[in-house]
Every structure is written in C-alpha cells, then in structure tokens.
N, C-alpha and C positions, 0 to 999 in steps of 0.2 A: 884820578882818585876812583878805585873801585867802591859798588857798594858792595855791602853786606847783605844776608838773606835778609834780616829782618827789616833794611831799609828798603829790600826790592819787595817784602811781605805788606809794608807799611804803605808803598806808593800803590799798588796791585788795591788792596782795598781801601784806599781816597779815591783813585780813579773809580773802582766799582760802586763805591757809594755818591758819586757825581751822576755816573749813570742811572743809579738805581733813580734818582732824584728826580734827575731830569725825563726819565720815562715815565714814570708816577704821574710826575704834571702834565704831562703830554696826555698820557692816557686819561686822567680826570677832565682836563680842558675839554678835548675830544669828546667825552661821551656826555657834557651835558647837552639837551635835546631843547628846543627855543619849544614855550608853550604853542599849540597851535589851538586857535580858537577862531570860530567865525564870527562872534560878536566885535562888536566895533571896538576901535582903540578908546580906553578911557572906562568902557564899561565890563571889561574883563574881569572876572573873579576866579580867584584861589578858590581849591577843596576847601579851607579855615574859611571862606569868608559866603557860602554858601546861605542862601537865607534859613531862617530859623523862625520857627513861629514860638508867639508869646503867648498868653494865658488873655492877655486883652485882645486876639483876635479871633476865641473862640468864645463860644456861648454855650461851653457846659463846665462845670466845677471840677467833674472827675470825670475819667476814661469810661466812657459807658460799659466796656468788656470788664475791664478787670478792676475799676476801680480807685486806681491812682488816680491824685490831687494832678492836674494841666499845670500846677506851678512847678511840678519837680521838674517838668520837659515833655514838646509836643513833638514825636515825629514827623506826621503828618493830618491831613487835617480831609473830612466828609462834607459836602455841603448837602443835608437832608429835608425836606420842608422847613425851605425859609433860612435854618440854621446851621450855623459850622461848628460839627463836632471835633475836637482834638485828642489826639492817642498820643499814647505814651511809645506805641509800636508799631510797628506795620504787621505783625501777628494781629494785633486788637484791632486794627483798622478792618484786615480781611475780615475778621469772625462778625463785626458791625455792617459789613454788609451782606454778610448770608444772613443776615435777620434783621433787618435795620427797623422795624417796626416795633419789633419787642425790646432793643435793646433802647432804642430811643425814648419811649414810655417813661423805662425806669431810670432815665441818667435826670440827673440833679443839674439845672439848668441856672442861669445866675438870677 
C-alpha cells in the first residue's frame, strides 16, 4: 500500500513533534544548575526565605531620613549609641550615616 502526501506530511510532523519534545526536555533537564552553597545541609535558604527585619527589632518608629512608619518595612537596620535604627532603604540607611548625629536627635524613638 502506498502512502499519500498528506499521510507522508502527517507522519513527517508527528515524528518532528516527538523530537521537538524530546529535545525540549532534554534541554530543560540539562540546564537546571544544583544550588551551590557553602552553608551546611539543613541550613540553606532561598532568595524568598532571606531574613527580614520586624518593627520589634528596631527602636525607632520611623525612618529617621525620610520618615516612613518601620511597620510598612525595614531594609536594613544601624546600630548607633546603644540603639538599632531601621530604614525603609538602603538610600536612607546611607544618608543616616553621613550625619547620624543629627538624624538620630530628631527620629521618634519608642
């Protein structure tokens, strides 16, 4: 029994879509990369699971630069006589320390 074009057009792309498939997966398998980390097994963390600071581990109300409430979110955190101040930025964090005397004064403390 001969085929016809459209049954040798039909098998031409099933077979090309078998490959297309099986190269996909190959090539996706292939390039995921195993995390490499020097901390020990068990204590590994994700980008997502990166610590985060809260409004209870700092000791000022608002961002001493700009003002924001520490409850919307601390980027990072100063520790200046005695106390740990919290920003909202690492913008406001730098400008707290070109002057941390004056900015410290005026921040509303709990």
């Amino acid at each position: 029994m001969k085929k016809t074009r459209s049954q040798t057009a039909k098998s031409k792309l099933i077979v090309s879509l078998i490959l297309t498939a099986a190269f996909c997966t190959f090539a996706y398998s292939c390039n995921q990369q195993p995390e490499i980390t020097n901390a020990p097994a068990g204590m590994q963390q994700k980008d997502s699971a990166k610590k985060k600071f809260t409004a209870s581990m700092v000791d000022n109300k608002k961002d001493p630069n700009c003002g924001m409430p520490v409850t919307a979110g601390i980027e990072d955190t100063v520790h200046y006589n005695g106390k740990v101040y919290g920003f909202c930025s690492d913008e406001c964090k730098q400008a707290f320390l070109k002057n941390p005397a004056e900015l410290a004064k005026n921040t509303v403390l709990k």
